[in-house]
N, C-alpha and C positions, 0 to 999 in steps of 0.2 A: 294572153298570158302563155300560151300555149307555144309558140314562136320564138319565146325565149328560151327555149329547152332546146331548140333545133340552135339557137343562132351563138350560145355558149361552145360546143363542138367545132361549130363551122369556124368562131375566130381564134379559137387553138390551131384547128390544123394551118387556117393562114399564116399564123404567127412563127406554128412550127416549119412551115413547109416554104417560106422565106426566109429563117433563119439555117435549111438546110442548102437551100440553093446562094446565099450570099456570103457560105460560110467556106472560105479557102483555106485548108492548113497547109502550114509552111510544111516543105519536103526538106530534112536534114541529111544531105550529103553519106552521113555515113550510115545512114538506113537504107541505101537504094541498094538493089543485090546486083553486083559486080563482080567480073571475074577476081581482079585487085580485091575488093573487098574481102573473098570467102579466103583469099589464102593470107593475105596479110593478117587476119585477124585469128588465125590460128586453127582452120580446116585442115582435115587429114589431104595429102597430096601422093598419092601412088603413081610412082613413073616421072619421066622428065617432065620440068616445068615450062622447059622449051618446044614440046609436043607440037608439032601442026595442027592436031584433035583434043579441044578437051571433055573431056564426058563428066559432067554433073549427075549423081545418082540421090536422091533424099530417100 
C-alpha cells in the first residue's frame, strides 16, 4: 500500500512533464521584437530613422 504514495507523484510529473515537452505555442508575428516592430507601433525615435547605428536602450 505503501508504493501507492510514491507512484501517484511519479504519474503527475509524467503526465506533466510530457505535456510540457509536446506542448508548441504558436509565435504570433506581431509579438516577436523587431526593429519595424518597436517603431511602427509607436516607440519614442530620437535622431534619424535612416541612421547606420541604432541603439535600443529599455
Amino acid at each position: 500500500m505503501n508504493y501507492y504514495y510514491f507512484l501517484i507523484p511519479i504519474l503527475i510529473g509524467i503526465v506533466a512533464g510530457s505535456f510540457l515537452v509536446l506542448y508548441q505555442p504558436q509565435s504570433i508575428d506581431s509579438k516577436i521584437l523587431t526593429q519595424s516592430n518597436l517603431i511602427e507601433n509607436g516607440s519614442p525615435v530620437l535622431g534619424y530613422s535612416n541612421a547606420p547605428i541604432t541603439i535600443l536602450e529599455w
